[in-house]
Structures are given as C-alpha cells and as structure tokens.
C-alpha positions as CSV (number, residue, x, y, z in Angstrom):
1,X,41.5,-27.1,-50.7
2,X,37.8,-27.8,-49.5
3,X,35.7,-24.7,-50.2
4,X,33.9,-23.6,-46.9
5,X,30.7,-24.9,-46.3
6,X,27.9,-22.0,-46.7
7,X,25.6,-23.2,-44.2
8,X,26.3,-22.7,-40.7
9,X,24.5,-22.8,-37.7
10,X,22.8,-19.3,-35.8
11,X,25.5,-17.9,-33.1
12,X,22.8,-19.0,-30.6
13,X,23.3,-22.6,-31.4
14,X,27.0,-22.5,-31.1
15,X,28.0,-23.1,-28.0
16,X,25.3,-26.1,-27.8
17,X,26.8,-27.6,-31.0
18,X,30.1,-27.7,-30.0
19,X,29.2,-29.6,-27.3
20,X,27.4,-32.6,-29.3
21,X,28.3,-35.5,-27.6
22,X,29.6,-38.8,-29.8
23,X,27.1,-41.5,-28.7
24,X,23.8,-39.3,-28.4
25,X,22.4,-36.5,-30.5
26,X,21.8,-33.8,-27.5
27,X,22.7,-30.9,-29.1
28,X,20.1,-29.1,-32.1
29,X,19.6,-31.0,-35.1
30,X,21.6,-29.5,-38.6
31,X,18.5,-30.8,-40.1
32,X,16.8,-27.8,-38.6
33,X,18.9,-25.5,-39.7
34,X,18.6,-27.0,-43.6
35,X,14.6,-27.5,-43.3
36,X,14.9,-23.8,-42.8
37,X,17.0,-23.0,-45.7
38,X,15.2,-25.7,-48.1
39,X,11.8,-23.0,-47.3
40,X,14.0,-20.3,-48.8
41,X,16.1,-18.2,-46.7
42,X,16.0,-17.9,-43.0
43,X,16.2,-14.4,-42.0
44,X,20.0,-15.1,-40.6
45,X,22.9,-17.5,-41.7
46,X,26.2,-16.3,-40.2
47,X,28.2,-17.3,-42.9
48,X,25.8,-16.3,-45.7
49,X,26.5,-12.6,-46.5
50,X,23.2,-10.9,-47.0
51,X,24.8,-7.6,-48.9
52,X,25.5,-7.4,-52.4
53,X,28.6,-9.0,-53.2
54,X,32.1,-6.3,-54.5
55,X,33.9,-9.4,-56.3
56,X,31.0,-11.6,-57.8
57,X,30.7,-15.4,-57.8
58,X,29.1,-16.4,-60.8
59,X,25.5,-16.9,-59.3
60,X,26.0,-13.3,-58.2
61,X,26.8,-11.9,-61.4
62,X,23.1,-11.6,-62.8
63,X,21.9,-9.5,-59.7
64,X,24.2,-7.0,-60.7
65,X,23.5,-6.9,-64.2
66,X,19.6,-5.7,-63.3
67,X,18.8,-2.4,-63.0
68,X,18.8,-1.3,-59.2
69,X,15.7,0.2,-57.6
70,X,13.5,-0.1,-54.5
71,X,11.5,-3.0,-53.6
72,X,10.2,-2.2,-50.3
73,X,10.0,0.4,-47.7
74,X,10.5,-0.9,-43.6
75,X,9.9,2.5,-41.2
76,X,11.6,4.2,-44.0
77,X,14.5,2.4,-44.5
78,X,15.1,0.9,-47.7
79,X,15.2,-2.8,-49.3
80,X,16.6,-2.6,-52.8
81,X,16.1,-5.4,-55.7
82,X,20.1,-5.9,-55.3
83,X,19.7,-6.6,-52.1
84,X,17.3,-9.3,-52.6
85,X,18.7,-10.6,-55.5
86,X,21.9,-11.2,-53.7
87,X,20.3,-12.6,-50.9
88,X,18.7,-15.1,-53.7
89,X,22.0,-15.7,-55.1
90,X,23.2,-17.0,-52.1
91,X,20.6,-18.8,-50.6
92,X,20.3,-20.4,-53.6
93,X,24.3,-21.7,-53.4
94,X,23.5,-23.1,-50.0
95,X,20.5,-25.3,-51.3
96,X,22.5,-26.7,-54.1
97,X,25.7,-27.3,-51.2
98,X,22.8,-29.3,-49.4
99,X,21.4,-31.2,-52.8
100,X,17.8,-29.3,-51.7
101,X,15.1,-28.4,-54.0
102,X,15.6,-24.9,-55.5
103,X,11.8,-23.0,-55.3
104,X,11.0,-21.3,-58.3
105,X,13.1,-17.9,-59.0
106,X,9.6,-15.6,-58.4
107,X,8.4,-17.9,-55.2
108,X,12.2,-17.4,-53.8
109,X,12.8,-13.6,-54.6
110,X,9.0,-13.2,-52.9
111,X,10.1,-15.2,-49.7
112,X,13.7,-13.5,-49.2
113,X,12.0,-10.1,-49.9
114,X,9.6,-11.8,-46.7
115,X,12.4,-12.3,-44.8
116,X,14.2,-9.7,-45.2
117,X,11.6,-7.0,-44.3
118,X,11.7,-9.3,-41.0
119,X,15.3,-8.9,-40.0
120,X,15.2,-5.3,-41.4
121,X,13.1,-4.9,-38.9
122,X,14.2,-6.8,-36.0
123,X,17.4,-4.7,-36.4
124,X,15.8,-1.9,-35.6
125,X,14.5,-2.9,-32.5
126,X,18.0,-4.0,-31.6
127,X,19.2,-0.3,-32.3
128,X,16.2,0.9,-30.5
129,X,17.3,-0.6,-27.6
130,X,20.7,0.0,-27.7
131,X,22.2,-3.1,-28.3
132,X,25.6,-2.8,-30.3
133,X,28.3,-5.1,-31.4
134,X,31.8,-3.9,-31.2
135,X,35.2,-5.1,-32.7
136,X,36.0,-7.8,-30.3
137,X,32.6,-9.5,-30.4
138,X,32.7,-9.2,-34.3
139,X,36.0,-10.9,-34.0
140,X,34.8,-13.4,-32.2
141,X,31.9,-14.1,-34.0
142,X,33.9,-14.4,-37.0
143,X,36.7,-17.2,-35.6
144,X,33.7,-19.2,-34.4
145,X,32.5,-19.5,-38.4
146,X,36.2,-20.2,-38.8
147,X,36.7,-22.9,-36.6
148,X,33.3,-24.3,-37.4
149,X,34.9,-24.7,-40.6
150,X,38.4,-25.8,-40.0
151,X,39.8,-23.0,-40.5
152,X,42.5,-21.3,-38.2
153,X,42.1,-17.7,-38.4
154,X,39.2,-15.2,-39.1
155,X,41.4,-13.5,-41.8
156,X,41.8,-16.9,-43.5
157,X,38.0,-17.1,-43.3
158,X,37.8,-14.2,-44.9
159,X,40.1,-14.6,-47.5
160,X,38.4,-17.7,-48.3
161,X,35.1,-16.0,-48.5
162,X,36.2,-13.4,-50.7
163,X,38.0,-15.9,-53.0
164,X,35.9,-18.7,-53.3
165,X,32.2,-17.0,-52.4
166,X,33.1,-14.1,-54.3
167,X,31.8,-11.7,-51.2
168,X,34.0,-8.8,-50.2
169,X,35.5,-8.4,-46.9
170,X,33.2,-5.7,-45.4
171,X,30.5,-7.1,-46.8
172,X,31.1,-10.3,-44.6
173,X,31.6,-8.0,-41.7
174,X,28.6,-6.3,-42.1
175,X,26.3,-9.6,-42.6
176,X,28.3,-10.9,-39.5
177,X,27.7,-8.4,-37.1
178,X,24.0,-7.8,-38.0
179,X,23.2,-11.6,-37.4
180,X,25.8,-11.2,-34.3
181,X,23.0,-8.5,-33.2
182,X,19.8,-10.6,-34.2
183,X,21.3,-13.0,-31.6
184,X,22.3,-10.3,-29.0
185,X,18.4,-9.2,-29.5
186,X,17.1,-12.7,-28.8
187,X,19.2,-12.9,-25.8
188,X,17.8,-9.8,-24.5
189,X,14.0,-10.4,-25.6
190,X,13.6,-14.2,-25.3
191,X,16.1,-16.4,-23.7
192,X,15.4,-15.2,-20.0
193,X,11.9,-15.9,-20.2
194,X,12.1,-19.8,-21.6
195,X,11.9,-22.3,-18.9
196,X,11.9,-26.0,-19.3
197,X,10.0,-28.8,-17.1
198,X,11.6,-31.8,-15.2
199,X,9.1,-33.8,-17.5
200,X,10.0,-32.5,-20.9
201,X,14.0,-33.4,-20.2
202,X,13.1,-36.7,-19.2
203,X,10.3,-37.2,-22.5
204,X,13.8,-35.4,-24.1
205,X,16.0,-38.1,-22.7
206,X,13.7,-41.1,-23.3
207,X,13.2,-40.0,-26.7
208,X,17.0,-39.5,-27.3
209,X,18.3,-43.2,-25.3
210,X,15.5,-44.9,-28.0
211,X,13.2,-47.6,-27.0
212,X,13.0,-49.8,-24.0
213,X,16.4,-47.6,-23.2
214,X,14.5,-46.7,-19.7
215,X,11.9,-48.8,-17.9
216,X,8.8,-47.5,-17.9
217,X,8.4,-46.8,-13.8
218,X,10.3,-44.1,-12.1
219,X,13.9,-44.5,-12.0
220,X,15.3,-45.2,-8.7
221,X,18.3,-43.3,-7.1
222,X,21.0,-44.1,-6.4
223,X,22.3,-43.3,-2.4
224,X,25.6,-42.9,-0.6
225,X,25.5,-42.4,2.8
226,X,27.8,-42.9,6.0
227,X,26.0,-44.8,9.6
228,X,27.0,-44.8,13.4
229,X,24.9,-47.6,14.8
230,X,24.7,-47.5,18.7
231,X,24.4,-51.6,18.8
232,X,21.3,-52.6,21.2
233,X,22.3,-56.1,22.3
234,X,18.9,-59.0,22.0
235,X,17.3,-58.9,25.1
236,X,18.2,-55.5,27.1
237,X,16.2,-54.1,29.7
238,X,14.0,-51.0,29.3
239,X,16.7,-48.8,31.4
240,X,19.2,-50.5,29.2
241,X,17.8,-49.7,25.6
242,X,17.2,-46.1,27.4
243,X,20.9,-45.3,28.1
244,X,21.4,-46.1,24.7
245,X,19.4,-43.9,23.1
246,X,20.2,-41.5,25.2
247,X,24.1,-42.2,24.2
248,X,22.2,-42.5,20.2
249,X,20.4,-38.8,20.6
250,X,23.8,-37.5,21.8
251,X,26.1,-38.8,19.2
252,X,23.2,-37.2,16.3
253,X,23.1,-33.8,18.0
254,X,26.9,-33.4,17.9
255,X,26.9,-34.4,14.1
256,X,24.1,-32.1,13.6
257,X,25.9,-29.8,15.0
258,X,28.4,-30.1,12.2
259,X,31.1,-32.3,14.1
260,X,33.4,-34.5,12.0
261,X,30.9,-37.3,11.2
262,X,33.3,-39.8,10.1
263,X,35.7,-39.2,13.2
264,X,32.1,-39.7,15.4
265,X,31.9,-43.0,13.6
266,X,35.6,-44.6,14.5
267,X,34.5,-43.2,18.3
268,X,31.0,-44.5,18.6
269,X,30.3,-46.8,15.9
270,X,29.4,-50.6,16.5
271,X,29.9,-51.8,13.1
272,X,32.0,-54.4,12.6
273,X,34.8,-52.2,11.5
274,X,34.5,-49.9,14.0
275,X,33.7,-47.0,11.8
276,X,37.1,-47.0,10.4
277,X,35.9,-46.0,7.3
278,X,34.1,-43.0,8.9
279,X,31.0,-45.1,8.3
280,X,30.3,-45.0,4.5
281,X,28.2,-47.3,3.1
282,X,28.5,-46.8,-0.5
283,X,27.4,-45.7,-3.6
284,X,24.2,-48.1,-4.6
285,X,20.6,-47.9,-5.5
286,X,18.4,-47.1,-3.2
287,X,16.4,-50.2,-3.3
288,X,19.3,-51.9,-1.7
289,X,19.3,-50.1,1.2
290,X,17.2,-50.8,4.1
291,X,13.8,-49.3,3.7
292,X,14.5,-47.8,7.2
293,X,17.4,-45.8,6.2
294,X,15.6,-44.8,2.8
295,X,12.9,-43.5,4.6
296,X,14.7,-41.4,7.3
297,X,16.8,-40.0,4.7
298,X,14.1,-38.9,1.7
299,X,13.6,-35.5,2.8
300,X,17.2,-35.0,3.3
301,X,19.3,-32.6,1.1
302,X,22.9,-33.8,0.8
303,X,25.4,-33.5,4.0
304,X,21.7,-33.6,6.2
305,X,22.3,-35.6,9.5
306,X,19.0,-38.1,10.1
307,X,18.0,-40.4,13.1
308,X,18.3,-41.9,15.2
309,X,16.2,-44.4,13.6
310,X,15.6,-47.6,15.6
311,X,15.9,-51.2,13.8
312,X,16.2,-54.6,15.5
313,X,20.1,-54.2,15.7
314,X,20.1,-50.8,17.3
315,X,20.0,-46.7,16.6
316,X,21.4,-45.5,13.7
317,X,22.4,-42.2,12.5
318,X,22.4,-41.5,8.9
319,X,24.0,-39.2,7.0
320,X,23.3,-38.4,3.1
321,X,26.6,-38.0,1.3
322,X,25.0,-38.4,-2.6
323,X,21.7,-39.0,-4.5
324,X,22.1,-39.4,-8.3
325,X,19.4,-40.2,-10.7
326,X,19.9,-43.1,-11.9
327,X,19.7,-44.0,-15.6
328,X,19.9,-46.4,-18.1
329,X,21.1,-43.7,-20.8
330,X,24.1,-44.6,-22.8
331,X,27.1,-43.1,-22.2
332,X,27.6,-39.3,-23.6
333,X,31.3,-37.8,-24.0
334,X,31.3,-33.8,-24.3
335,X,34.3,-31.6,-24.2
336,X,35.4,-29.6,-21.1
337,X,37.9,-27.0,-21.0
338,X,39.6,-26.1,-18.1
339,X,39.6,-22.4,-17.5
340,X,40.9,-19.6,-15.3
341,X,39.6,-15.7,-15.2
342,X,40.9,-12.5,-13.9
343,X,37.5,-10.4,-13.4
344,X,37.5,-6.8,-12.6
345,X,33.7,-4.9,-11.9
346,X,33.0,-2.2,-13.9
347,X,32.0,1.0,-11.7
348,X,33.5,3.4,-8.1
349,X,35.2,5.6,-11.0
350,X,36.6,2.6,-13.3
351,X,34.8,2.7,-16.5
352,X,34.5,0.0,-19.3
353,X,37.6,1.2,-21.1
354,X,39.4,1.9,-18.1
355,X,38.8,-1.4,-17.1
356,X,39.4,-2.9,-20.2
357,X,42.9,-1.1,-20.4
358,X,43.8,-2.5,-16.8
359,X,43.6,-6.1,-17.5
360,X,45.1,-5.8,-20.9
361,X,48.4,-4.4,-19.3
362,X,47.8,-7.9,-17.3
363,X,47.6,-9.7,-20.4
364,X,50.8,-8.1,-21.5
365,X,52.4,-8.5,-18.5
366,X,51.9,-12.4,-18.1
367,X,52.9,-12.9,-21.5
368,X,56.1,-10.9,-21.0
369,X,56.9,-13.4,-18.0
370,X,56.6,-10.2,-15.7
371,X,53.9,-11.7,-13.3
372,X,51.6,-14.9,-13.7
373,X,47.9,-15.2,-14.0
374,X,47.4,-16.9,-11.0
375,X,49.2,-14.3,-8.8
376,X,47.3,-11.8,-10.2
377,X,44.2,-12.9,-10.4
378,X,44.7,-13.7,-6.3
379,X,45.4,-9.9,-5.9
380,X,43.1,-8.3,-8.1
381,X,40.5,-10.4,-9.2
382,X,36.9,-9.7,-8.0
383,X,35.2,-13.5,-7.9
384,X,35.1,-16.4,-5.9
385,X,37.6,-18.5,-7.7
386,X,40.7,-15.8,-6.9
387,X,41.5,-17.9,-3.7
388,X,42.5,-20.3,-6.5
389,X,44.9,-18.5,-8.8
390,X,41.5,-18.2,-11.0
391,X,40.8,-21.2,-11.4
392,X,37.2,-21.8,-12.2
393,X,37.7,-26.1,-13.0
394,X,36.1,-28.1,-15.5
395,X,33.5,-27.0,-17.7
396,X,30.9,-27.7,-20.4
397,X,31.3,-24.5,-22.8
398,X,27.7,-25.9,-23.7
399,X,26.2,-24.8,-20.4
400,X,27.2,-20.9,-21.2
401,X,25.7,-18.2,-22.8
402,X,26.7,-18.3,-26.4
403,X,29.0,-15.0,-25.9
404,X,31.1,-16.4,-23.3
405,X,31.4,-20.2,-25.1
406,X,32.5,-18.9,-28.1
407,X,35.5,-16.4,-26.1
408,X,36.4,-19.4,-24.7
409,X,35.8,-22.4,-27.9
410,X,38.3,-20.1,-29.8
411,X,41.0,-20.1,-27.5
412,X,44.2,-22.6,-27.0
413,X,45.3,-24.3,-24.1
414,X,47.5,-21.6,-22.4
415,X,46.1,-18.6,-24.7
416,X,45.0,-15.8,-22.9
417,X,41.5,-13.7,-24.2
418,X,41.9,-9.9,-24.8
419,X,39.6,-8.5,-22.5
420,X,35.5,-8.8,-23.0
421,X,32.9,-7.4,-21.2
422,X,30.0,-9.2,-19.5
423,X,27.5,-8.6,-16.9
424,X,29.5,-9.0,-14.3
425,X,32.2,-6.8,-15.6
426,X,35.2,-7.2,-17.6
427,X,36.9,-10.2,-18.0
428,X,40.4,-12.0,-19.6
429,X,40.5,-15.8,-19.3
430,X,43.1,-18.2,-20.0
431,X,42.8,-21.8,-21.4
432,X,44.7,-24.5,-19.0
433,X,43.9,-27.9,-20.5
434,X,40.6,-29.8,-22.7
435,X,39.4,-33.1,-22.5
436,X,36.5,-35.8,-23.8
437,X,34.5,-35.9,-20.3
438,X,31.6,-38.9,-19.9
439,X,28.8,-37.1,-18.1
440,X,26.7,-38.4,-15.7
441,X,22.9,-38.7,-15.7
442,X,22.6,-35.5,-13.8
443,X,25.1,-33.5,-16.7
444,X,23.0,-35.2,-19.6
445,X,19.5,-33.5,-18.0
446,X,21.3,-30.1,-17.7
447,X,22.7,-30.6,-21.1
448,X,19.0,-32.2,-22.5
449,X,17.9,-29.0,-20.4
450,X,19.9,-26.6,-22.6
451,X,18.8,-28.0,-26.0
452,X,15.4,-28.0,-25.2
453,X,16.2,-24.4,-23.9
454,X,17.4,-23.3,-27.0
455,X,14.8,-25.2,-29.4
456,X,11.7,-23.1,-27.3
457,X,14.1,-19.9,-27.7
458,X,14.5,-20.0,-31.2
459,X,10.2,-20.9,-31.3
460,X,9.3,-18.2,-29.3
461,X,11.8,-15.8,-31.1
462,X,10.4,-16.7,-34.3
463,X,7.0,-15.8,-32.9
464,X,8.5,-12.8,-31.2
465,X,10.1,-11.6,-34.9
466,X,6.7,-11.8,-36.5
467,X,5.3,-9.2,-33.6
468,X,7.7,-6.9,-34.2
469,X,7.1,-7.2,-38.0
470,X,3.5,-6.9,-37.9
471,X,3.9,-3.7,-35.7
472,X,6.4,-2.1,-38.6
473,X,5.2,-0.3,-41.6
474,X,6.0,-1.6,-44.7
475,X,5.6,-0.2,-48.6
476,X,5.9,-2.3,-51.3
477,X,6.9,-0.8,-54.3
478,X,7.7,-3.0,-57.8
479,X,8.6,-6.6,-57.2
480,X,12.2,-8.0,-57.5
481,X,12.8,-9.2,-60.7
C-alpha cells in the first residue's frame, strides 16, 4: 500500500485544484505549495499535523526524548519546544517526500518557531471574531485530504495517518480544524476584497496558451444574430422607399416590443428563404459580417433588437442572439457535476438546528423511498431552481467557494449531503451525474479569473498574517533545541 503523500494543498486551493484541466495548467501551481515548504514550514499544511505526535514515527521520536519547556509566549498563550520540535519533525518528512533540501536543524527549529507564533496568532483573531468549525465542516475537511489522496473514507485516512505517520487521531483533528479555521479567516478577511482586471486574465491566458498561441491585436468576436430584411427593389420612387420604411420601423417596434422575432421573420422577411429559419444567420466572426450589421449591433447586449439599418438591398432589423470572445486557446476539459439542492432560510422562529433537523428528516425520508428530492424540494425549497425539482444544472465545483466545492467534490452521483449551513441558509444537495466538460473561451477567463483570484488571496493574506503578527505580543523565552 502507497503511504499518503504529506504534502497537500491549503483548503483554499481545493476546489480550484480539483478543477485542473488536462491540456492547460489553470489551476495553482503544486510548485508553490513545495517552494513554500522547501523555506521551511508554511504556517498551515492540512495534512501535516502540527501537535505533538501520541504514537511516534521515528523522526518524531527525538522531540520527545527533550526535555519540555516554553519557547515562546503569543498574548499569553504558550508555544512549547515539543511543539516545535514536532512541527520540525514533520516538515522535515515532507521535504525528504519532495527530494528538497533540508535547512540546517537550528535555521529550521528558528523558522517553524517563526511560523508558528504566526498562526498562533492568526487563530486568535479567528476566535476573536467568532469564527468556529464544527463536526460536519471537520468532516469534510478531512474526506477532501482523503480523496486528495485516493483514499475512500476519512476514517481510512486516519487510520493511515496514525499508522504510517505515527500521528494520533485527535491530534489530526485538531491540526485539521485549526488550518480548516486559518482558511475560514481568510475567507472572512481577504477573499471579498481581491478583484482581478480583464487585462490580467488575458496576460493570464496568453501566458498559459504559450507563444504565438494568440495574435498580437485584439481578438475578434464571434456573432450570432437573426435579420428581417424589408427588400427595397433597384430603382423605387421616394414614396416607394417611404412605405417601406414605414412597413421596416413597424416590423422593429413590434420586436422591440418583445414579439416572437423569428415568427416576424417567416411573416415579413424577404430573404430568400423566407425567414423560415426565424432569420438566423449564424454563429461566425464578426469580421464576416457586414460592417453595417456590426456596427448597429456593438452597443447591443444579447436578445437587443437594432435597426432598421438601411443597405443597398433594403432595411434590416437585427437582432443579437450571441457574442463570444473568440480565442485561439487550446482546448481545456474540467469536471462538472450535476447537482440538485433543497435550501431552507434560517430565521421567522426556525433556527440553525431547527433547520438543520428539518431537512435531515428529508434526507431520511428520500432515502427510505418515502418521498423524492425533487418533489420536495418543489414544495419546500426556498431558491430559484425549486420549479425544477432542484435542479441547479451543470457546474464547475472550481467556480465555488472552497466550503461548498468540497460538500459537493466528496459526494457520489445519487449521494445525498447531511445538511450544511451557508449564507443563504441551510442546505442538503444531492449528486445526479459528472462529466469531462471542454469549456469555452468565456469559462477558461472565469476559471483564469479564479486562479488569479486565489494567487492575490493567498498574497494579500500572507501580508494580512504578518499585520496581525506584528500587532501581537510575543516573549521569547530559551530557544528550541
């Protein structure tokens, strides 16, 4: 049996990395992750327990055999040499796992003690502001590491810590929910106040598709849109060409007006077809189209109504049906998951447990073949997808916040969640299907968007963390050793 790898990505990088495509790096590099580790101990690893270890692996076994005492003092909690010792012992493991230089045993005690003091810190804050972790969100947490590791179940993962890490149960625990915290605190502090440029997703992109992938000028859209031409014929009078405008203006104000656009077409049309195909054009770069029709329509948002615009063969009424970017990216597959919710609100005399109790009688319920998900969630469920038995459609787990991808990355098809709480209130969700999904040019920015999201997250944390350390006090009493 493999032994499970050590290092792991933060629970803020998750969601992204589970959605790296196969034919293009998008999501955040390992290599940033083991840069970190290589400089000695980031202040959290997931799977890297941070307490002293109850059942010893043998890199472990000389921090116990030192005397115990305290090392340093952060707004009067305590950071003991065991501590940092076993801290040591297992970054340490995780440099050898990655065949990285190990520093010096002083230099490495010194920067986990560094480090250390920093998230000793940070978790105060998080307690300061109330932020807590229960059971369920531990749990999750902990089959996330699990299947990051082909592993099944969280209790398999944590047998296989215990065995083959030497790390007890609770210790695991206790190291997972603290970094489970550190990223609950980030998510409160720093993600909402991150924002990306169009221009740095498409420096993101260009850099990403390589060289000479993309032509140095703008690219150019692509357009879909349907026409009703009122045909002038060569050579009409002035009354002539009047009447059909007048016939033109009319035929644009009822479309406007939302009438069936493509049922205008078949009536008024004087294509050749007759507007039998409710006018549409087609899908095609813009560049292609008439610089006339371009024009009318640049301004226009998608299902807008132009015209009429007057060309040699007549007036024409446009209507916008698409714009895509174009781009000369290669192709990038991501998994989707299909996925339906039940969401009851929290509030009106229902509280959190109450709540929480109501939809896991559901859960019980649908799994007992009493009543299905989808009839429920059209009687009881409080969002916009209820009108469809739940049904929320396709989507990129990468595009969520972590806490929600990870509910849903750790589910079957057809398994249903326990109940979990999020802003909007308390939800269960229930896997239908999964599938390898080519995105287009407008999904790879969004996803581009969210890596360079997360990389300026994790930045500005980092700064962030530093603030909040400078502003502790810390005593330094005798160095580990």
């Amino acid at each position: 049996m493999n032994k499970c790898p050590p290092l792991l990505p933060s629970f803020a990088l998750l969601a992204l990395l589970a959605a790296t495509p196969v034919s293009l790096a998008l999501a955040a590099p390992a290599t940033a992750v083991q840069k970190t580790a290589s400089q000695a101990a980031p202040a959290a690893q997931p799977a890297r327990a941070a307490s002293a270890p109850k059942a010893p692996a043998p890199a472990a076994k000389a921090a116990q055999q030192t005397a115990d005492y305290i090392v340093a003092v952060v707004n009067s909690e305590p950071i003991t040499n065991h501590e940092v010792r076993a801290r040591a012992a297992q970054v340490r493991r995780n440099l050898e796992h990655e065949n990285a230089p190990v520093p010096p045993e002083a230099q490495l005690l010194k920067q986990v003690l560094e480090n250390l003091i920093t998230e000793r810190a940070e978790l105060q804050q998080a307690r300061q502001d109330g932020i807590k972790i229960d059971d369920d969100a531990l749990r999750q947490a902990e089959l996330s590491i699990a299947r990051q590791n082909q592993i099944a179940t969280a209790d398999e993962l944590e047998r296989r810590v215990q065995r083959e890490e030497g790390i007890s149960v609770q210790d695991f625990r206790d190291d997972v929910r603290r970094q489970v915290l550190i990223a609950r605190l980030r998510e409160r502090e720093i993600d909402p106040m991150v924002k990306v440029s169009d221009a740095e997703v498409d420096a993101f992109l260009r850099e990403q598709a390589g060289p000479g992938a993309r032509a140095a000028s703008a690219p150019v859209p692509q357009l879909n849109m349907a026409m009703i031409l009122v045909a002038v014929p060569e050579g009409a009078s002035a009354a002539e060409v009047a009447r059909l405008q007048t016939r033109a203006d009319e035929v644009a104000r009822r479309a406007q007006a939302g009438e069936d656009f493509s049922q205008l077409a078949r009536q008024y049309s004087d294509t050749s077809g007759k507007g039998q195909d409710g006018g549409v054009l087609g899908l095609r770069p813009a560049n292609r189209y008439p610089d006339l029709f371009v024009q009318a329509l640049a301004q226009a948002n998608v299902g807008d109504v132009a015209g009429p615009v007057r060309s040699a063969a007549g007036f024409h009424i446009l209507k916008l049906l698409d714009r895509q970017q174009s781009s000369d990216l290669p192709d990038v597959t991501v998994p989707q998951t299909r996925v339906s919710q039940i969401l009851l609100p929290v509030g009106l005399g229902q509280t959190e447990q109450i709540v929480r109790d109501r939809l896991a009688d559901f859960k019980r319920r649908i799994i007992a073949g009493q009543a299905t998900f989808e009839t429920l969630a059209k009687q009881y469920s409080q969002d916009e997808s209820a009108g469809d038995g739940g049904d929320m459609g396709w989507i990129t787990t990468g595009q969520l916040p972590p806490s929600l991808a990870q509910v849903i990355d750790n589910l079957n098809p057809g398994q249903i969640s326990d109940p979990f709480v999020t802003p909007r209130g308390v939800v269960l969700l229930r896997v239908d299907d999964r599938r390898q999904q080519v995105l287009t040019a407008d999904q790879q920015r969004q996803l581009g968007r969210n890596v360079l999201r997360e990389r300026k997250a994790q930045e500005a944390f980092s700064t962030w963390a530093h603030e909040v350390r400078g502003r502790a006090w810390v005593e330094y009493r005798d160095p580990p050793r």
